[in-house]
Each structure stands twice: as structure tokens, then as C-alpha cells.
C-alpha positions in Angstrom: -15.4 21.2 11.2 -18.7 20.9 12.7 -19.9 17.7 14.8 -21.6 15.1 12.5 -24.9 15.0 13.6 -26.4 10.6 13.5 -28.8 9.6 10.9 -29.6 6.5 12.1 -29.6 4.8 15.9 -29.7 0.8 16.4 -31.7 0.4 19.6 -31.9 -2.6 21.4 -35.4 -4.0 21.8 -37.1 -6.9 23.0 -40.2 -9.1 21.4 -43.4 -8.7 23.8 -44.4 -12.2 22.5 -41.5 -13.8 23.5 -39.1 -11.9 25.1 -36.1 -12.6 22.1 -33.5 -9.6 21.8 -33.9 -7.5 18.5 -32.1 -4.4 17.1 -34.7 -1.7 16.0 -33.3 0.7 13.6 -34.7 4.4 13.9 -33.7 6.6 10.7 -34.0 10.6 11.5 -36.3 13.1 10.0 -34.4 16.2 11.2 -34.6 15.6 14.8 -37.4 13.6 15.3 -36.8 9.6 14.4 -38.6 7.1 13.1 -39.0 3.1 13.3 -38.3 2.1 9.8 -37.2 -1.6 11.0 -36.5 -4.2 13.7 -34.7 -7.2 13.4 -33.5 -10.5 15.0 -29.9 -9.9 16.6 -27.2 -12.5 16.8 -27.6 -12.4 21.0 -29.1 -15.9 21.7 -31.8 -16.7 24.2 -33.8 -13.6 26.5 -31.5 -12.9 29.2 -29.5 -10.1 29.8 -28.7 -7.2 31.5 -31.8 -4.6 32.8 -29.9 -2.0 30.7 -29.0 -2.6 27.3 -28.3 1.1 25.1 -25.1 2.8 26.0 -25.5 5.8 24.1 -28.0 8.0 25.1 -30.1 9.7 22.0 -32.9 12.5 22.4 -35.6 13.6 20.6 -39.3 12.5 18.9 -39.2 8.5 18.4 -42.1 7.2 16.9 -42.8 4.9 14.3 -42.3 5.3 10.3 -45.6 4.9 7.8 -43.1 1.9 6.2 -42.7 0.3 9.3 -44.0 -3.8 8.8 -44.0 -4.8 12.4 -42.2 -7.1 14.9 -40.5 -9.6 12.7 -41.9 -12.2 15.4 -45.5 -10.8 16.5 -46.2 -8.6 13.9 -46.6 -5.6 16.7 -46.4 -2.5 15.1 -45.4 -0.3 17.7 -43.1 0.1 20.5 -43.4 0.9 24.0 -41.1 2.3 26.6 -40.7 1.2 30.0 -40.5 4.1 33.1 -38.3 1.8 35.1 -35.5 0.8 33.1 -36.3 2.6 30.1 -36.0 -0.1 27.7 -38.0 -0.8 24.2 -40.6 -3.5 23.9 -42.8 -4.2 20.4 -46.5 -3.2 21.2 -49.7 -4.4 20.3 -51.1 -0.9 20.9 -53.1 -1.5 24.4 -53.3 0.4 27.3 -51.0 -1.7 29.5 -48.0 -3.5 28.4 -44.6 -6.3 30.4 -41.6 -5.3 29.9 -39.2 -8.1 28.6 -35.9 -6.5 30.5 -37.6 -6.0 33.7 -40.5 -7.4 34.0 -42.4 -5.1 35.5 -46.2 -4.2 33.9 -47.8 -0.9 33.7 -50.2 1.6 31.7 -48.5 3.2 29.0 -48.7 6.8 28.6 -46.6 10.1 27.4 -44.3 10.0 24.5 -40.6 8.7 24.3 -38.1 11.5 24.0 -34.8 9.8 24.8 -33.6 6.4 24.3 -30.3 3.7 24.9 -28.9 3.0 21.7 -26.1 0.1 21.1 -24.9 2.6 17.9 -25.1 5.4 15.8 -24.4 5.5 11.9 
């Protein structure tokens, strides 16, 4: 038997708007894996720990063509922070806050590995 491979990840990310914890769901293409969906979670207020994912996933992540946007802000992208390398929705300019540490920065590169909360 071989080692089943994920299809989906459930990655935690936060609102840029207003901080609020989501769950994005990335669906894979055959190694690369796209942003199909983000929804609320049931984890009330903003608060919480600087590292949220415990399973660590590589590859491509980028967003799907389907993808609607933030369910809160209507972002419709993503953007990964260097320091604590947590997800954040994106409007799509060159600098971005990070809701799980707070730091700001330029965004650049590509995300290649990410924290997820679970597989499927």
C-alpha cells in the first residue's frame, strides 16, 4: 500500500479587515493547490496563538479562478507573512498587517509551504 497522498488542506487564516479567524480550504491540482474557499470558523473573537497550522504542507498555493473572496472583505487573495508564516486575505497591494502578529511589510515571492489545522 502506498501513502495516500491529501487532496484537500484546511488552513487557518485570518480577515485583513478585521482580524476574525477563518478556515481557507485549498483543493490540489496535482501538486500545486488552490484557494477554492474560506470560511468563518467556530473560534470566537481575534486572539490566539502566533502559530496556528500544525501540519506542515508544501508546494504551489495560489488561488483557484472560482475563488469569491473573503467572506468578510471580499479580498480575493491571500498573503503570507515572513515572520510567523501565517495566511491573511489580501486586497492585492504591495504592503500588507498581519492579523497573528502584527507585524507590516512588502509582500513579495511566492508561498511554497503552509500550517494547516487538517488534511482530507
Amino acid at each position: 500500500m502506498g501513502e495516500e497522498v491529501a487532496k484537500r488542506l484546511f488552513v487557518p487564516i485570518r480577515c485583513a479587515k478585521t482580524g476574525q479567524q477563518l478556515v481557507g480550504r485549498f483543493v490540489s491540482d496535482g501538486g500545486d493547490w488552490q484557494l477554492d474557499q474560506v470560511q468563518a470558523t467556530e473560534q470566537p473573537g481575534t486572539e490566539g496563538s502566533s502559530q496556528s497550522g500544525v501540519l506542515s504542507a508544501e508546494g504551489r498555493f495560489y488561488v483557484a479562478d472560482e475563488f469569491t473572496g473573503c467572506p468578510i472583505c471580499q479580498n480575493l487573495s491571500f498573503v503570507q507573512c515572513g515572520t510567523c508564516q501565517n495566511l491573511t486575505c489580501w486586497s492585492g497591494s504591495s504592503n500588507f498587517l498581519c492579523r497573528y502578529s502584527g507585524i507590516t511589510g512588502d509582500v513579495e515571492g511566492d508561498v511554497d509551504v503552509v500550517l494547516a489545522d487538517d488534511i482530507g
